[in-house]
N, C-alpha and C positions, 0 to 999 in steps of 0.2 A: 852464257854465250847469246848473245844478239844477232838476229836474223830481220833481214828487211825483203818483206815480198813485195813485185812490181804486178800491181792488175789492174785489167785497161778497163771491167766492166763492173757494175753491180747487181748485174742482170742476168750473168750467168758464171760459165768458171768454177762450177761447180767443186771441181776438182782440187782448183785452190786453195777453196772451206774448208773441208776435208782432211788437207795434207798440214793446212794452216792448225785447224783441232789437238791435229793428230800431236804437233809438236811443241806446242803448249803444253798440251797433256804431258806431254816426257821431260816438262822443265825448263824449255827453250823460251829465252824472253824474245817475243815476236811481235812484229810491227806489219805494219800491211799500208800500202798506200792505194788510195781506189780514187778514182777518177770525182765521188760524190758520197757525202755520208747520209744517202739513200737511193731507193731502187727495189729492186727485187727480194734481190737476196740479202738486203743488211740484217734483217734481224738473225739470219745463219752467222753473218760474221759475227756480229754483236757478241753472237753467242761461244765463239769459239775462244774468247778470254784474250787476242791479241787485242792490241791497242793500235788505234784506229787513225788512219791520216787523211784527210782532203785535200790529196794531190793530182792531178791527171798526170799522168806520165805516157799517154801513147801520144803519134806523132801527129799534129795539129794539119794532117791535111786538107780539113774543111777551111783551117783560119790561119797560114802558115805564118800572115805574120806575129804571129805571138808566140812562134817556135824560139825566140831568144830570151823575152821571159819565161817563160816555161821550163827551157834550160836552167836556166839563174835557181828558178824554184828548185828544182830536183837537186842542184846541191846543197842548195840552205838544205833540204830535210835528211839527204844525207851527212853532213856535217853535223844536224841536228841530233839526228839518231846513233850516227857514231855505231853502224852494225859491222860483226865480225863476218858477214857474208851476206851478198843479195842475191836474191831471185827472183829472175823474173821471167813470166810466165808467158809472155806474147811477142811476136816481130819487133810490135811499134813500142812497146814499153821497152825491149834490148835495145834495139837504136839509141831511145832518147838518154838513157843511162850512158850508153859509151859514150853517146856526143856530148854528157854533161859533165862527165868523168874525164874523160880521154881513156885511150889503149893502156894507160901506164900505173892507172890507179891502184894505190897498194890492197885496196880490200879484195877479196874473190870475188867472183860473179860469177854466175849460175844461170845460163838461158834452157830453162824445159820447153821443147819444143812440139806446141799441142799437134801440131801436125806438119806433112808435107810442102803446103802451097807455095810457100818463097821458097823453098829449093829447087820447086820444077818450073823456077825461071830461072835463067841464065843473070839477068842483072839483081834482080832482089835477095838471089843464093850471095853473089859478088861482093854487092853491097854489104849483106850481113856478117860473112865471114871476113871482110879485110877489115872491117871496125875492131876486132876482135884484140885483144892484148894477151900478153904474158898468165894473166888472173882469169881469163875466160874460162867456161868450161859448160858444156849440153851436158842433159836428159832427154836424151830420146823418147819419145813415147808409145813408140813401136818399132819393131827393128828393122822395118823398112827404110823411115826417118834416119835409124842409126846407120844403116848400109849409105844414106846418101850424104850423110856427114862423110862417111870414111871415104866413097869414091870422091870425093871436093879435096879429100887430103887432110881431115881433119882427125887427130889421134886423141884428142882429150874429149872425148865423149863415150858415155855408157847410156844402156837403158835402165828403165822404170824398173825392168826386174832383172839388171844386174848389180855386182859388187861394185859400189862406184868410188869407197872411201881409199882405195889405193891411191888411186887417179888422183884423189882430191888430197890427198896426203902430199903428191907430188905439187900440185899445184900451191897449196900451201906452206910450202917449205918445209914440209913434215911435224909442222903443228898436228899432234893427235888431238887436240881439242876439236879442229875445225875437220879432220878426220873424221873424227865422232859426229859433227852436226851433219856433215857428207850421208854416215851411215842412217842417221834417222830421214834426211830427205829420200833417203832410199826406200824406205821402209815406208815411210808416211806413201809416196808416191804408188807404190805398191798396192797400201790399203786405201788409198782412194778409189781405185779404180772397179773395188768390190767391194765397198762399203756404202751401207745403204743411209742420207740422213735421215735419224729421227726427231731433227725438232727439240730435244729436250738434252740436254748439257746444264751444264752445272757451272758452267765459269759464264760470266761476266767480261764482255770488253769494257777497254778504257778507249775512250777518245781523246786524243791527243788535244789538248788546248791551242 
């Protein structure tokens, strides 16, 4: 099964590395798109054995006019990649996927949500949740986050330390395969948050040609 992760930075995101590791490690062919293939933290990803993309995918508002290229891009690499679920980890990398996708697109989507700050707006909460389609679906990252999904009215989201493969069962037409990747993002998400990086792995990334 194929997983496509959306991250805005190279610089931090820690958490990403981590969950990214983690499901590799368990067998999952993973892709990752990052804004540069360097920075900070490449040599963590390098290290985590997914295969590497130079995409920017958060949303171009220093340089808005290159928001419809940049659209264009995100499908070529999803067409490219051709994953059985995406995730994506920040506001501006969900945006640009729904606006590049549309509400209607048949793969899952996955938005983990690092924190609060667009929901304790009125229009960037608005914004995020009415881009949302049928295949959406949060990770909380504390269950405050998940309390203000559910006052907004939204029922397809769990947290980092709940059972979320039901849910994802539903959302995926009861595919147990993408079930299953449901239950390792669970898991991954889990162990990132108390796993400490040491620097030293064993796999190898591929960078994408």
């Amino acid at each position: 099964m194929r997983i496509l992760h959306a991250v805005k930075t190279v610089d931090g995101a820690r958490w990403a590395v981590d969950q990214v590791r983690e499901l590799v490690a368990r067998g999952y062919d993973v892709h990752v798109a990052l804004p540069a293939l360097s920075g900070r933290l490449l040599r963590q990803w390098e290290e985590t054995g997914a295969t590497l993309h130079a995409q920017p995918m958060d949303l171009p508002v220093a340089v808005p006019w290159r928001l419809t290229f940049l659209l264009e891009q995100v499908r070529r690499l999803v067409d490219r990649v051709k994953p059985d679920l995406i995730h994506s980890h920040f506001f501006g990398t969900t945006l640009m996927l729904r606006m590049a996708l549309g509400r209607d697109h048949a793969v899952p989507r996955v938005f983990q949500v690092p924190g609060p700050l667009h929901l304790e707006h009125a229009f960037f909460r608005r914004w995020e949740l009415s881009s949302a389609g049928a295949n959406d679906s949060w990770i909380a990252s504390s269950r405050h986050v998940e309390s203000l999904y559910r006052a907004a009215g939204s029922q397809r989201i769990g947290s980092s330390s709940a059972t979320t493969a039901t849910a994802c069962s539903r959302r995926c037409r009861g595919k147990a395969a993408c079930a299953r990747i449901w239950a390792s993002l669970r898991t991954a998400s889990s162990s990132a948050t108390s796993t400490t990086f040491t620097g030293r792995s064993g796999f190898s990334a591929r960078r994408a040609g």
